[in-house]
C-alpha positions in Angstrom: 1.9 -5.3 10.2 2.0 -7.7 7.3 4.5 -6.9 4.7 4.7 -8.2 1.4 7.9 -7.1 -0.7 7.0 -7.5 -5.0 10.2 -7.1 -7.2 10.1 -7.1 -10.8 12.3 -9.6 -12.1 11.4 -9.3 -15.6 9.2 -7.0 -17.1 5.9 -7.4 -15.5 6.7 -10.1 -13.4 6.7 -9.8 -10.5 8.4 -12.3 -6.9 6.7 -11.5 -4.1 7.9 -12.2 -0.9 4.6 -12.2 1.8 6.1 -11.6 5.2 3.6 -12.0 8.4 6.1 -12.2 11.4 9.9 -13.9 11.2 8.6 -17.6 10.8 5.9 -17.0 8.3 7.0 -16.2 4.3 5.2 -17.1 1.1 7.1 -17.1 -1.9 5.2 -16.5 -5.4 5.0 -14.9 -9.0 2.3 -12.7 -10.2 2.7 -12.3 -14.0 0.9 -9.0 -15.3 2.1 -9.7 -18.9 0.0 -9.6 -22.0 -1.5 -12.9 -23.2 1.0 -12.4 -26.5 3.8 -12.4 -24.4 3.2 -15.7 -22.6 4.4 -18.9 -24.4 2.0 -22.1 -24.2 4.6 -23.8 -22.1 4.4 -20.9 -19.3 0.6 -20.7 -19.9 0.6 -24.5 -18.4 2.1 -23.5 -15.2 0.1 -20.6 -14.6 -2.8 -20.2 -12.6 -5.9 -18.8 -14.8 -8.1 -16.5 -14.4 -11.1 -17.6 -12.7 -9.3 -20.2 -10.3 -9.6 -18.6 -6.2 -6.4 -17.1 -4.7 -6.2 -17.3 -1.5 -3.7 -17.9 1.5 -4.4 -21.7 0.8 -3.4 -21.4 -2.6 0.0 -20.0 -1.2 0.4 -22.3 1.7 0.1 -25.2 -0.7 2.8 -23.4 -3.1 5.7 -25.2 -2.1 6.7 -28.5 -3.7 2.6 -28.5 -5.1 3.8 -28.9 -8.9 3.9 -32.7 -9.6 7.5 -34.1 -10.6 6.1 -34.4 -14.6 5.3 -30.8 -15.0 8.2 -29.8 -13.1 10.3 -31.8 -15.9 8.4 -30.8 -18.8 8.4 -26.9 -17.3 12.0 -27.0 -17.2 12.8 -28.2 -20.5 10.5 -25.7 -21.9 12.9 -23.4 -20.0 15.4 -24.8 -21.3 14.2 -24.4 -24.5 13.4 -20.4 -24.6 16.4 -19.4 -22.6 16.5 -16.0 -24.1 12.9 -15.6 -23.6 13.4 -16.1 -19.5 16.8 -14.7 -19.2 16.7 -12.8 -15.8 17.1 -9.0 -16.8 17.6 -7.5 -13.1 19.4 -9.9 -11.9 22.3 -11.8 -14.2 24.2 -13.4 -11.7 21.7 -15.2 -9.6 22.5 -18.7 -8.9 21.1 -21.8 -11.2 19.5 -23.0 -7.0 17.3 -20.0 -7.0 16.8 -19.9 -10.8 15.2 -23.8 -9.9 13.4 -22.2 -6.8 11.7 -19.5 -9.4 10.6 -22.0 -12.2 9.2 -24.5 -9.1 7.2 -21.1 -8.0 3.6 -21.1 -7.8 2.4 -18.9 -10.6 -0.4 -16.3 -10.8 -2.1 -14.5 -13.6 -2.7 -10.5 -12.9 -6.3 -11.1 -12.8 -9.0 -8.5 -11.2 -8.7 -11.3 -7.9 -4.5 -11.3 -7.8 -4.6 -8.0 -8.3 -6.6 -6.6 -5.6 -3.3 -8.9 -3.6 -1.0 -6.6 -5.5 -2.6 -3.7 -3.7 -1.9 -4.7 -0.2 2.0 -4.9 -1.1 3.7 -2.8 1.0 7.1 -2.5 -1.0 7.9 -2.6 -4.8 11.2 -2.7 -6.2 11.0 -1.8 -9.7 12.2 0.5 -12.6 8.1 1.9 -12.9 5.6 2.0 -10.2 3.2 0.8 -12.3 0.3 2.5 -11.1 -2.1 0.6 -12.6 -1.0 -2.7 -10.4 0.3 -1.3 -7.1 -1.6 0.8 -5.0 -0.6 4.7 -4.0 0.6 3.7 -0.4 3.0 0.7 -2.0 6.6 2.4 -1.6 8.3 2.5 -4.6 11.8 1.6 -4.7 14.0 1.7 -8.0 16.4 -1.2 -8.4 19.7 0.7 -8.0 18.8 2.7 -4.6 17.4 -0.6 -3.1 21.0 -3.0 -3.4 18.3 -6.2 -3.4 18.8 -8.7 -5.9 16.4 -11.8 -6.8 18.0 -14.2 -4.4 18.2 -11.9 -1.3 14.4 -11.4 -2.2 13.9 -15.0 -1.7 15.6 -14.8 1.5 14.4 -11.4 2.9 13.1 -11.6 6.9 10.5 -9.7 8.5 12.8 -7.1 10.3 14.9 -6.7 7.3 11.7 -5.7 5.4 10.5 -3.2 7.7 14.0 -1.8 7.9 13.4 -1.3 4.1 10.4 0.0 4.4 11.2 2.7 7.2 14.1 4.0 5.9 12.5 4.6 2.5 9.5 5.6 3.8 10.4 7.9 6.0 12.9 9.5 3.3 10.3 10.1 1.1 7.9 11.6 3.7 10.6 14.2 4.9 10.8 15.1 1.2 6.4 15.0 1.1 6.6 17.8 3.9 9.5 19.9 2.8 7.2 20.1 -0.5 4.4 20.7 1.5 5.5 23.4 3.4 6.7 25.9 0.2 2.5 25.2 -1.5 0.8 25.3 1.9 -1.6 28.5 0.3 -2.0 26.8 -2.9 -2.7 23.4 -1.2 -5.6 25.4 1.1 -6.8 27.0 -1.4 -7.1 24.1 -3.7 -9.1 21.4 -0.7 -11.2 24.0 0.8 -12.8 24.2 -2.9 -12.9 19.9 -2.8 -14.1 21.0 0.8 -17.0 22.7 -0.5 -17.9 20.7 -3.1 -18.2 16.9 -2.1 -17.5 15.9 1.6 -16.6 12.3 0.7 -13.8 13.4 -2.1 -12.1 15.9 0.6 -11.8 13.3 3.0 -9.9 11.1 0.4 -7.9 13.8 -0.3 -7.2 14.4 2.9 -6.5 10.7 3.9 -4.1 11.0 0.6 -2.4 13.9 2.2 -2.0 12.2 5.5 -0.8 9.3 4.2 2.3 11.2 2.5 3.3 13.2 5.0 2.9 10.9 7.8 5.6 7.9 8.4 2.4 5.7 8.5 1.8 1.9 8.4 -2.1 2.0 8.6 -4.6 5.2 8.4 -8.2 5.6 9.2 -10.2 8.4 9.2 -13.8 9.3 10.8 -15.6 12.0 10.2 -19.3 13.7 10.0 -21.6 14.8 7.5 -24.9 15.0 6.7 -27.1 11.8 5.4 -28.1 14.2 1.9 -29.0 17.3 0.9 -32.6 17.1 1.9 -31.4 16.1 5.2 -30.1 17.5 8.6 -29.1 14.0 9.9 -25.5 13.2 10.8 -24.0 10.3 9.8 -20.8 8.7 10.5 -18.6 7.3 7.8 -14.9 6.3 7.4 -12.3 5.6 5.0 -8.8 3.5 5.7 -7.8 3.2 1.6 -7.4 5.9 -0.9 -10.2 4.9 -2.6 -13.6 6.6 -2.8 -15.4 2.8 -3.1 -13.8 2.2 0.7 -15.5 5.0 2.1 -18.0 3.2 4.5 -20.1 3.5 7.0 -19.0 3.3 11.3 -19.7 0.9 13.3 -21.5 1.5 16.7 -18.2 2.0 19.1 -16.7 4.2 16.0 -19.7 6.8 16.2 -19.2 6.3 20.1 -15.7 8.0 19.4 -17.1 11.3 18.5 -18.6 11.4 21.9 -15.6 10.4 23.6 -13.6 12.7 22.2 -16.0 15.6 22.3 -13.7 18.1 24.2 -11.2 17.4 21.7 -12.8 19.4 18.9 -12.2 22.8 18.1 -9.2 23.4 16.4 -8.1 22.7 12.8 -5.9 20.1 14.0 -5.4 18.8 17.8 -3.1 15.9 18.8 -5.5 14.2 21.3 -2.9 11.1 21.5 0.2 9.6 21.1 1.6 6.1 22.0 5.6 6.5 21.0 6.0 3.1 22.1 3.3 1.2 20.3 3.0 4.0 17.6 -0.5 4.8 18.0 -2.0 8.3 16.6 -5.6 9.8 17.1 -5.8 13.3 16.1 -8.9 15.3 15.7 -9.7 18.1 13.0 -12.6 20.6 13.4 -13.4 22.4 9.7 -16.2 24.6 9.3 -19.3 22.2 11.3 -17.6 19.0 10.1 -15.7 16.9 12.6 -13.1 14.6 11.6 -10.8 12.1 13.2 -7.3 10.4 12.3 -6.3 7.5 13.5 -2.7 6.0 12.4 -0.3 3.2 12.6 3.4 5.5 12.6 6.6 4.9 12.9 7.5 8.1 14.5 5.5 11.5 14.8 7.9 14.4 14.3 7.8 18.2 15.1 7.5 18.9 11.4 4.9 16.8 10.7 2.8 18.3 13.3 3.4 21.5 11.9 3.0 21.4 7.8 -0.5 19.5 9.0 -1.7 21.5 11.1 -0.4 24.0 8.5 -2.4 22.9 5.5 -5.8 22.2 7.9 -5.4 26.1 8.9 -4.9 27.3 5.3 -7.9 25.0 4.4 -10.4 26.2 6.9 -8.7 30.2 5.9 -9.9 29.8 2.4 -13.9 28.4 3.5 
């Protein structure tokens, strides 16, 4: 699992740490500010919109700025001291002050921010929704201990430490929630149910996603090509988005026939791979047949139940 970690250092800026295994980070800024709140000097050492951002822009972000526009840059810091003063961090170092002005810097464009989706943890006073996706974990500064230079210093395993401890905090506190609204809950989806397949499967994948301790999620399911049509078509959906739902590729419809005897049942654990943390579960609803497939941590006695749970009081209420 990739991680990337994004803390807000100042307000809408953001250092993220992009974590691929123990010997591979990327250090970087995205800055989400307004274009009132950037100074001329900052706007000169940011990347504009319209320029590609890639992994090669990253791999090249260490040591890329020439030694000119590292001087100039700095006494423009210099200069507006105020206007950069560190507000999460006061007592970081004047090394990894230097290490944050010699970042490579990226405007929140439509491109960088489609990046800020895929990151995994945000450590921040807001979530701010309209940056970070629903499945980034949202940490608040104060329960999180991290500061800007352990950031810039953060390993792989730490990170996942992080993000499992959190993670699986908050989905304990998902099912608990779950659990006293399971009628309401049923009673609300079987009428999603009814009225457009595609938005009850995101809703579904939204609700799996928050009550399972998952890294990765993708569900499979049936329904018919349109309304003037009997034909069954295959589609999936991996993102809570309704733009990701897609259509399956050949061994992915091939599934469904493998797993034909598992089908049935409102929800049916057809397996689980502690070790490696593989999930496959299937879902019967109505005629509609559905399967989850999920990255986990862990896969606890609770979570089996409120799911299976909510899937019962869903097909109760159709």
């Amino acid at each position: 699992m990739n991680l990337s970690v994004a803390f807000e250092f100042e307000k809408n800026q953001f250092l993220i740490r992009s974590l691929i295994d123990d010997n591979s980070a990327e250090n970087y800024i995205v800055d989400a500010r307004e274009a009132n709140e950037i100074t001329p000097s900052e706007a000169q050492t940011t990347i504009q919109a319209g320029e590609n951002f890639n992994q090669e822009n990253l791999n090249e972000s260490k040591n890329e700025y020439e030694s000119d526009d590292i001087n100039n840059h700095n006494e423009d810091k210099a200069n507006n001291s105020d206007t950069h003063q560190l507000k999460n961090d006061h007592s970081i170092s004047h090394e990894n002050e230097q290490t944050l002005t010699n970042l490579k810097k990226f405007n929140a464009t439509s491109v960088e921010k489609e990046t800020l989706k895929d990151v995994a943890i945000l450590i921040s006073e807001n979530a701010h929704p309209d940056l970070f996706s629903l499945t980034t974990l949202h940490i608040p500064p104060t329960q999180s201990n991290l500061s800007t230079e352990s950031i810039l210093d953060l390993n792989y395993r730490e990170a996942r430490s992080i993000f499992t401890k959190f993670n699986d905090d908050k989905t304990l506190k998902n099912n608990l929630e779950l659990i006293t609204s399971l009628t309401s809950e049923g009673q609300r989806l079987s009428k999603v149910f009814l009225e457009n397949r595609e938005v009850f499967i995101l809703n579904l994948w939204k609700l799996f996603y928050q009550n399972l301790s998952v890294f990765n999620l993708n569900i499979l399911f049936q329904n018919i090509e349109s309304k003037d049509s009997k034909k069954l078509v295959c589609k999936k959906l991996d993102a809570p988005e309704l733009k990701s739902v897609m259509s399956c590729s050949e061994s992915e419809e091939l599934l469904f026939k493998d797993l034909q005897s598992e089908f049935g049942r409102s929800l049916n654990i057809s397996s689980y791979d502690k070790e490696n943390g593989q999930l496959t579960m299937t879902s019967t609803i109505k005629s509609t047949k559905i399967i989850i497939m999920a990255e986990v941590h862990h896969f606890s006695v609770l979570q089996k139940a409120t799911l299976t749970g909510v899937l019962n009081s869903i097909s109760h209420f159709i």
